[in-house]
C-alpha positions as CSV (number, residue, x, y, z in Angstrom):
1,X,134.9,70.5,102.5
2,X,133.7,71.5,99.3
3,X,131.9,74.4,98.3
4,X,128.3,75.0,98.7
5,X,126.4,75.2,95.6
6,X,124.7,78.0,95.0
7,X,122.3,79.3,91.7
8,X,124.7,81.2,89.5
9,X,123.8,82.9,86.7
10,X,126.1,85.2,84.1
11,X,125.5,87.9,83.0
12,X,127.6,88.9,80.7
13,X,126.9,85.4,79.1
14,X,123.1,86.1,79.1
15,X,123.4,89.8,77.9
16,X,125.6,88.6,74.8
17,X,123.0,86.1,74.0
18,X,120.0,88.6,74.2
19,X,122.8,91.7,72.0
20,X,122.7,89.0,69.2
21,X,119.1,87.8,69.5
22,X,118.4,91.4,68.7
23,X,120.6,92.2,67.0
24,X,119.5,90.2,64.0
25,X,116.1,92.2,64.2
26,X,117.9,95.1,63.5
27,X,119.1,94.1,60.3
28,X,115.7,93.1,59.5
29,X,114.9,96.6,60.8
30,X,117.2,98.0,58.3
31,X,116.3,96.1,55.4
32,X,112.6,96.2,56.0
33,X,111.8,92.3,57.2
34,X,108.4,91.0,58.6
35,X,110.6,90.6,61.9
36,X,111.3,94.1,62.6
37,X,108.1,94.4,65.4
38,X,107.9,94.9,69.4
39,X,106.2,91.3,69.1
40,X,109.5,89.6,68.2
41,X,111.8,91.8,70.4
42,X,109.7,90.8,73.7
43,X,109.2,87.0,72.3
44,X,113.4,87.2,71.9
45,X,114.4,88.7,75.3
46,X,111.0,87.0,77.3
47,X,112.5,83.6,76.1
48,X,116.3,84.2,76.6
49,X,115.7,85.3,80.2
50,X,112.9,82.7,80.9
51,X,115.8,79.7,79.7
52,X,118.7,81.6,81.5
53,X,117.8,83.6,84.5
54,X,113.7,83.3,85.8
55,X,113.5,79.8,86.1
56,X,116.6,79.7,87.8
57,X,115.9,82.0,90.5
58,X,112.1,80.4,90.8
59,X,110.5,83.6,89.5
60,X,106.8,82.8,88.2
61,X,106.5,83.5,84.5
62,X,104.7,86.8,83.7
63,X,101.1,87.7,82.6
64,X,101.6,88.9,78.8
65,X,99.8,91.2,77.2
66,X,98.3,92.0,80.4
67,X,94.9,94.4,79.9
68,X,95.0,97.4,82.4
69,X,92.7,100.1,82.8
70,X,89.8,97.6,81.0
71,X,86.4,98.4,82.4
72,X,87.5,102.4,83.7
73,X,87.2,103.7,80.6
74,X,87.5,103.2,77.1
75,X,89.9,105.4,76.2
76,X,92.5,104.4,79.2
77,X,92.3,100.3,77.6
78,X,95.5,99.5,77.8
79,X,97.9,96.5,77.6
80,X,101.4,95.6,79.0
81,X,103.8,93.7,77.1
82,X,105.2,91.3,80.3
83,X,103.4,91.7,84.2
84,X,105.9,90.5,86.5
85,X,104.3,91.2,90.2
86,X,105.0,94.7,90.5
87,X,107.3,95.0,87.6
88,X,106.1,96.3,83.8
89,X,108.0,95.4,80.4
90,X,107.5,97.7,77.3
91,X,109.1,96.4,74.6
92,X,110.2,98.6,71.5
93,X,111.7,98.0,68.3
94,X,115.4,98.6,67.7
95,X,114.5,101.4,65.3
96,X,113.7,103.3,68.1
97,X,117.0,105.2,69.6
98,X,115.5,105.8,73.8
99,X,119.3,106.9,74.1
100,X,119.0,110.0,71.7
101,X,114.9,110.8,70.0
102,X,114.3,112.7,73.2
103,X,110.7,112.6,71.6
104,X,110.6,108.9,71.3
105,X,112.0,108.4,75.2
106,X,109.3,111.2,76.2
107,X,106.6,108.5,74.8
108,X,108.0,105.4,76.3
109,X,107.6,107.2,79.5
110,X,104.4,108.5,79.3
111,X,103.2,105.3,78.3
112,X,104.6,103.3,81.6
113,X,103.6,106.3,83.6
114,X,100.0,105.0,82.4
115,X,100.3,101.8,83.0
116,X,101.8,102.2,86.5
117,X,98.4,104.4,87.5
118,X,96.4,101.9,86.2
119,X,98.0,98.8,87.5
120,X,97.4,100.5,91.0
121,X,93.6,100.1,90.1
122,X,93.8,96.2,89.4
123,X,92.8,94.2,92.0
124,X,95.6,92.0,91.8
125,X,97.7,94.5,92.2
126,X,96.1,96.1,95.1
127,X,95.9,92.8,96.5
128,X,99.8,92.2,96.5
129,X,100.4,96.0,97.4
130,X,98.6,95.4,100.7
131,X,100.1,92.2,101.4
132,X,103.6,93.9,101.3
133,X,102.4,96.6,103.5
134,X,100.9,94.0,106.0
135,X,104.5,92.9,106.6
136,X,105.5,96.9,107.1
137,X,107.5,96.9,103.5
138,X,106.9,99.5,101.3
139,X,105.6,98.0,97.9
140,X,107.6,99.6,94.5
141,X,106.0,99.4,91.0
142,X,109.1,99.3,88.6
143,X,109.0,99.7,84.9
144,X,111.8,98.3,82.2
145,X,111.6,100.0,78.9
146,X,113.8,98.2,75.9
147,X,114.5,97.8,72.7
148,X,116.8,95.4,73.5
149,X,119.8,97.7,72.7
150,X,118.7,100.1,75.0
151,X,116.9,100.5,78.5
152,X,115.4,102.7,80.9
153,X,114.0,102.2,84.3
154,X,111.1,104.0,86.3
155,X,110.7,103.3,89.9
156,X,107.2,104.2,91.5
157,X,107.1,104.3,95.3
158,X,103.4,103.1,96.1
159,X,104.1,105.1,99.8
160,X,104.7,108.4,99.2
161,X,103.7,108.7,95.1
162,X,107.3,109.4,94.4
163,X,108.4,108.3,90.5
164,X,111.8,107.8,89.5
165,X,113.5,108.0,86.1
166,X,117.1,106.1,85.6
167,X,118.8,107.3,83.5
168,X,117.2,111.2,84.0
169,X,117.9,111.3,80.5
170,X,118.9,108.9,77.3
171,X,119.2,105.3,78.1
172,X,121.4,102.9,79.5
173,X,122.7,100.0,77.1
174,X,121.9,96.7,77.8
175,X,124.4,94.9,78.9
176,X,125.1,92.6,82.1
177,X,125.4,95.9,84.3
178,X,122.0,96.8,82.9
179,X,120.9,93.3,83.3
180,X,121.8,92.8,86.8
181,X,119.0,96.0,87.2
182,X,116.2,94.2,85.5
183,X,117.0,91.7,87.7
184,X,116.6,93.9,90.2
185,X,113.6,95.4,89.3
186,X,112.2,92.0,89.2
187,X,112.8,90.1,92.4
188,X,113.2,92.8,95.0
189,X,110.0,94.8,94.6
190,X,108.6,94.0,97.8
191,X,111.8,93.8,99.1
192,X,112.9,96.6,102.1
193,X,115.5,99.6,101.2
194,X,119.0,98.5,101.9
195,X,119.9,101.6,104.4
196,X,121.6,101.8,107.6
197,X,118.6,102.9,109.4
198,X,116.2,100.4,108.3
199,X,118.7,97.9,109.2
200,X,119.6,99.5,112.3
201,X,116.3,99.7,112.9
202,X,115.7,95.4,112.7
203,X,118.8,94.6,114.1
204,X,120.0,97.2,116.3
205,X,120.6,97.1,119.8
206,X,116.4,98.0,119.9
207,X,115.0,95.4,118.0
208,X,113.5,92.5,119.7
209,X,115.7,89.9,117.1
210,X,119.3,91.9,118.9
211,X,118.1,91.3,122.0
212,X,116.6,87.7,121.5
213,X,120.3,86.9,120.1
214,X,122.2,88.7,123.1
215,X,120.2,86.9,126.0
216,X,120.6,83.5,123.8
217,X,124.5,84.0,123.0
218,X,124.5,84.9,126.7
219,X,123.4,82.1,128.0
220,X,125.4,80.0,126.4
221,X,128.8,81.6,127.4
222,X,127.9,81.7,131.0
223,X,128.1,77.8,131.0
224,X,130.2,77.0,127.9
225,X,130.3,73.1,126.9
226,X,133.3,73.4,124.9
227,X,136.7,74.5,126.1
228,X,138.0,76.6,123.2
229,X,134.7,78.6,123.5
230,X,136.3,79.3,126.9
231,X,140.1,80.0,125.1
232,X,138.8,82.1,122.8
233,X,136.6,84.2,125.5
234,X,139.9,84.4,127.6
235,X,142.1,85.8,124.7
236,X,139.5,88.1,123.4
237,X,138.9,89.5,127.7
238,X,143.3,89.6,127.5
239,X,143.5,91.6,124.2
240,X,140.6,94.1,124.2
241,X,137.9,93.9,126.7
242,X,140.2,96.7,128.8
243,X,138.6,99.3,127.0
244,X,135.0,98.1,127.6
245,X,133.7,99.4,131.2
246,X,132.9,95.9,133.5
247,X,130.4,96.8,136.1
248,X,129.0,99.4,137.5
249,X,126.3,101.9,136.4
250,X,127.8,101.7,132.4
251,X,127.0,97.9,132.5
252,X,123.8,98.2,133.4
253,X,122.8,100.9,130.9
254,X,124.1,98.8,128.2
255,X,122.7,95.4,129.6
256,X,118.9,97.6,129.7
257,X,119.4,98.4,126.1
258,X,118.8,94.7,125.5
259,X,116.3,93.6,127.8
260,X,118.6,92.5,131.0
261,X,117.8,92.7,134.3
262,X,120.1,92.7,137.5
263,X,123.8,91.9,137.9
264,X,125.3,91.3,134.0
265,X,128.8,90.3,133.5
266,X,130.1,93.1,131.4
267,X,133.0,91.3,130.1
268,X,130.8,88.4,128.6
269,X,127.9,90.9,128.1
270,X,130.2,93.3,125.3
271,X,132.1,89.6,124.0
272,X,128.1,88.5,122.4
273,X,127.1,91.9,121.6
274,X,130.4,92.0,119.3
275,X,129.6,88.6,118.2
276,X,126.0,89.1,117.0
277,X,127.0,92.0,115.4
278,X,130.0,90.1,113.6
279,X,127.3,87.5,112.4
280,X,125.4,89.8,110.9
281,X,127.4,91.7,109.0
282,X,129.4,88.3,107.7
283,X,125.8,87.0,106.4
284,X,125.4,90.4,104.5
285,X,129.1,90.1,103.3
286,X,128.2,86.6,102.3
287,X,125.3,88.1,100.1
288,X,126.8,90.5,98.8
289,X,130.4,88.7,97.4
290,X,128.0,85.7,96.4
291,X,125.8,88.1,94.1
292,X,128.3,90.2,92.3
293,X,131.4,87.9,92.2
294,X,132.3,88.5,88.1
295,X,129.3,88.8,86.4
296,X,127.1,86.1,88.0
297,X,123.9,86.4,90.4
298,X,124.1,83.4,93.4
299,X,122.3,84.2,96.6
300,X,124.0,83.0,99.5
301,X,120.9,83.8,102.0
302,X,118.4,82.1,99.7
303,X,120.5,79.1,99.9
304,X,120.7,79.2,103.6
305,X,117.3,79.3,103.8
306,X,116.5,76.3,102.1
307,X,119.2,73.7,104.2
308,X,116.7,71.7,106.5
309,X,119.7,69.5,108.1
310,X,121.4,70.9,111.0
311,X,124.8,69.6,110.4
312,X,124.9,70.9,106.7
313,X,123.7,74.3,107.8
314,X,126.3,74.6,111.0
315,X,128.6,73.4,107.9
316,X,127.8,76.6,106.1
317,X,128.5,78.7,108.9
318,X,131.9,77.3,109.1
319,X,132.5,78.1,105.7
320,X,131.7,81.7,106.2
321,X,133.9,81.8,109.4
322,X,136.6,79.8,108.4
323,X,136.8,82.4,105.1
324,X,136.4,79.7,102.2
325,X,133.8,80.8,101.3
326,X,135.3,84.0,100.4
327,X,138.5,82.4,99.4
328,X,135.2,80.4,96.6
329,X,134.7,83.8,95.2
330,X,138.3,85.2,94.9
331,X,138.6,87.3,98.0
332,X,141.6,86.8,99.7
333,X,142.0,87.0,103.9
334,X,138.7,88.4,104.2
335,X,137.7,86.1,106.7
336,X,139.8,83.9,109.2
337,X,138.6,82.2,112.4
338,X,138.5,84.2,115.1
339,X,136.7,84.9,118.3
340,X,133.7,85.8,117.1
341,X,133.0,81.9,116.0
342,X,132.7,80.8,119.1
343,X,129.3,80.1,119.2
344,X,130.3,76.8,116.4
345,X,131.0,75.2,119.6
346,X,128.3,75.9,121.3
347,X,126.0,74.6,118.3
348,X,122.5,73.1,119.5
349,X,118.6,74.3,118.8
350,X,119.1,77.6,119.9
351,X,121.3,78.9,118.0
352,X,120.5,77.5,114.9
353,X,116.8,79.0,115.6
354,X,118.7,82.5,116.4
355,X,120.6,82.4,112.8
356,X,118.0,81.1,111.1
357,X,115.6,84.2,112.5
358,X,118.8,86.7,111.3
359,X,118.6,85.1,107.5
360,X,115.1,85.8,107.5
361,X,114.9,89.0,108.6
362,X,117.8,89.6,105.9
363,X,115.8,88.0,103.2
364,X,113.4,90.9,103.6
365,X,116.1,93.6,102.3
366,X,117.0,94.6,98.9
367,X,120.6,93.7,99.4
368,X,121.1,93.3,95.2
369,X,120.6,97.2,95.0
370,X,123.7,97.5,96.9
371,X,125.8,97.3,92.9
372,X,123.6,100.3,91.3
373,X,125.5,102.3,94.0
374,X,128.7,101.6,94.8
375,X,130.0,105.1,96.6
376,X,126.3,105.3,98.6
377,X,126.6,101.7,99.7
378,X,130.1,102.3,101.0
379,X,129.6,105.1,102.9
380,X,126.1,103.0,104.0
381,X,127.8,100.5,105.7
382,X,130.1,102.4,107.7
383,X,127.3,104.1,109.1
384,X,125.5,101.1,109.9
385,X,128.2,100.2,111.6
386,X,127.8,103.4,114.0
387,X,124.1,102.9,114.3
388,X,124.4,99.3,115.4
389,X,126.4,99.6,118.5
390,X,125.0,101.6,121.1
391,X,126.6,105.3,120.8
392,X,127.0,106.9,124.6
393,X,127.7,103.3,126.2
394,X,129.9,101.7,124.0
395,X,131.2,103.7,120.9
396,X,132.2,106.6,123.0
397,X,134.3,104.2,125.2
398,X,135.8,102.6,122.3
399,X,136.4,105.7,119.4
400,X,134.5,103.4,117.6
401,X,133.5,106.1,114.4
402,X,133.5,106.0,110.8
403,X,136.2,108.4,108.9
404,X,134.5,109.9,106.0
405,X,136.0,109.4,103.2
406,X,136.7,113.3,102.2
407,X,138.4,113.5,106.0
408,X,140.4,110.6,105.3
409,X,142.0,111.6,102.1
410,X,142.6,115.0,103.9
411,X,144.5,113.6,105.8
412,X,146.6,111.9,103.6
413,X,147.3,114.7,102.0
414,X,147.8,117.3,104.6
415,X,150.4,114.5,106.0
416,X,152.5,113.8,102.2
417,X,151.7,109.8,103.1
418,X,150.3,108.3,100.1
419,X,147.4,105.9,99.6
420,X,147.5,102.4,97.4
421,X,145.3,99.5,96.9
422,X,147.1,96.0,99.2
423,X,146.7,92.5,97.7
424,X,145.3,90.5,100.4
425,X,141.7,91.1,100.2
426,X,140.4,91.9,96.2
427,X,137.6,90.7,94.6
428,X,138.8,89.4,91.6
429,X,136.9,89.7,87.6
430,X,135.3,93.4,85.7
431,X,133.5,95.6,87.8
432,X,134.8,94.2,91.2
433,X,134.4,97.0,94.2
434,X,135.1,95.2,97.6
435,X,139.0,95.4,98.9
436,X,141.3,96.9,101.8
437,X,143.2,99.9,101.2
438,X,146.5,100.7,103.5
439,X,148.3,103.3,103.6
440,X,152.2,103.8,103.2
């Protein structure tokens, strides 16, 4: 089976394209040429991302030269280069250094500090701000200043009034690290924090969707159709289901958690709660890999979420299970078959329905913002990990904790065992983040 296709985008291809775009400004900067102007820097970098990256990820093209403040006041008249949504452009000349004229950065970010209060009187915008907040999202204004050399990004949360400066001070370059931000910036303003409550919060053992897709996966292994559904169920009760309690008062606590009522079978009950929760976080792993293998953007979700045929989108999932797709993007042993794909067999309406409700609710997140932090996402997933499995009843039985990281290497230490990177599972290409570590 081949490989599904998926939008990609490079970055660092894209980046290099917009470095010598402007790059030719600047020398007429230098020499004093008609071309040195913020018109031709936005018409440069509007055009290069419009070809390479916007209408490749279906974004709408902006509003330019969008008038904001008109009819408040006079003197608050203002207009913003390129209106994406929720997300501002001010474009300056390369002349201007935002990395080191503290004076000249102070400007720029007075200026989008403006234009972010008086967006929030448009009605437009206040319009679109609802309409996130209708959905229980909280709506972000960003703003992208550049000179095409340079950027810097504010981040207004519409919520609580909070504003937020990146870098605090001088300027990032821009190149495809910087890029991947814009990007960002762009798509995901109406998107949901990626944190472990939040998620815990939409897909923990509480939310309606975990206990819709515990009573479905349920079901089906009660009265399996296939027989390796039942193989698998049988080597998974051999191997670890001795440390999970099988009746009694414990059972029922659990089986309450997600909606149950009367006698529950706690072996099967624990084997679906594991495999909802190994769905899960595969799609997110799926998301994440697909986004930031090298330096190219694909969105595995978004792609899921356009296959209307049943047999190509049970397909999919076998790619994800059976680890090619993983294998696609140059991680190695990530993913093999194992119990948790049972429910392949058991493939009819419900559980394509059940999946397809987990990639929407997914679709809601900002999972992109997951590469401007690196070290916080780590230790974010871990403790989603924790939060998604019901504490007293299950992790308590099963030690089931996190290590942090500072306790971990403690350890290592303390014991005169050493720590090293193992090749089975690492992401290949610059920048790559996700692998195993062992210790020796």
């Amino acid at each position: 089976m081949g490989s599904p296709s998926t939008p990609s985008i490079d970055l660092r291809f894209v980046a290099l394209k917009i470095q010598e775009a402007i790059g030719h400004i600047e020398v007429e900067c230098r020499q004093g040429g008609p071309r040195c102007n913020e018109e031709n820097v936005k018409l440069e970098i509007e055009r290069i991302l419009w070809d390479d990256v916007w209408s490749k990820l279906g974004v709408e093209k902006p509003v330019y030269e969008k008038p904001l403040g008109k009819g408040v006041s006079a003197c608050s008249y203002r207009r913003a280069d390129a209106f994406y949504g929720l997300t501002i452009f001010e474009y300056k000349t390369p002349k201007i250094d935002l990395a080191r004229s503290i004076n000249e950065r102070d400007k720029a970010l007075e200026q989008m500090r403006d234009y972010i209060s008086l967006a929030l009187k448009e009605q437009d915008v206040q319009k679109l701000v609802k309409d996130i907040e209708s959905r229980d999202l909280i709506p972000l204004i960003f703003g992208v200043i550049t000179n095409g050399k340079q950027v810097i990004f504010v981040e207004y949360n519409v919520k609580n009034g909070e504003l937020k400066t990146d870098p605090t001070s001088g300027a990032y370059p821009f190149d495809e690290i910087a890029l991947r931000k814009v990007v960002v910036a762009v798509t995901s303003s109406w998107k949901k924090r990626f944190t472990a409550e939040n998620l815990a919060g939409d897909f923990g053992y509480s939310a309606t969707l975990a206990r819709r897709a515990i009573k479905t996966l349920y079901e089906k292994l009660l009265s399996p159709r296939s027989e390796k559904t039942k193989v698998l169920f049988d080597e998974w009760r051999k191997a670890v289901s001795i440390a999970y309690p099988k009746f009694g008062e414990e059972v029922k606590r659990v089986a309450e958690l997600y909606g149950f009522r009367g006698d529950v079978d706690g072996d099967r009950l624990f084997f679906v709660i594991q495999t909802y929760y190994s769905i899960v976080l595969k799609l997110i792993a799926a998301e994440i890999a697909s986004k930031f293998y090298n330096t190219s953007i694909a969105a595995y979700l978004d792609y899921l979420k356009k296959i209307r045929d049943p047999n190509e989108f049970r397909r999919a999932f076998e790619y994800i299970e059976n680890g090619k797709l993983f294998e696609s993007l140059d991680i190695k042993n990530f993913v093999e078959r194992s119990f948790f794909s049972w429910y392949l067999e058991e493939w009819d309406d419900k559980i394509e329905d059940l999946l397809r409700r987990i990639i929407d609710k997914l679709l809601e997140y900002d999972i992109a913002s997951v590469y401007l932090s690196i070290e916080s996402a780590r230790d974010m997933l871990k403790v989603l990990y924790e939060e998604l499995i019901p504490r007293k009843e299950v992790r308590q039985k099963l030690g089931i904790y996190a290590t942090p990281d500072w306790l971990a290497e403690l350890i290592i230490k303390e014991s005169g065992l050493s720590s090293k990177l193992s090749e089975p599972c690492r992401v290949q290409g610059p920048r790559s983040w996700l692998w195993y570590g062992h210790i020796s």
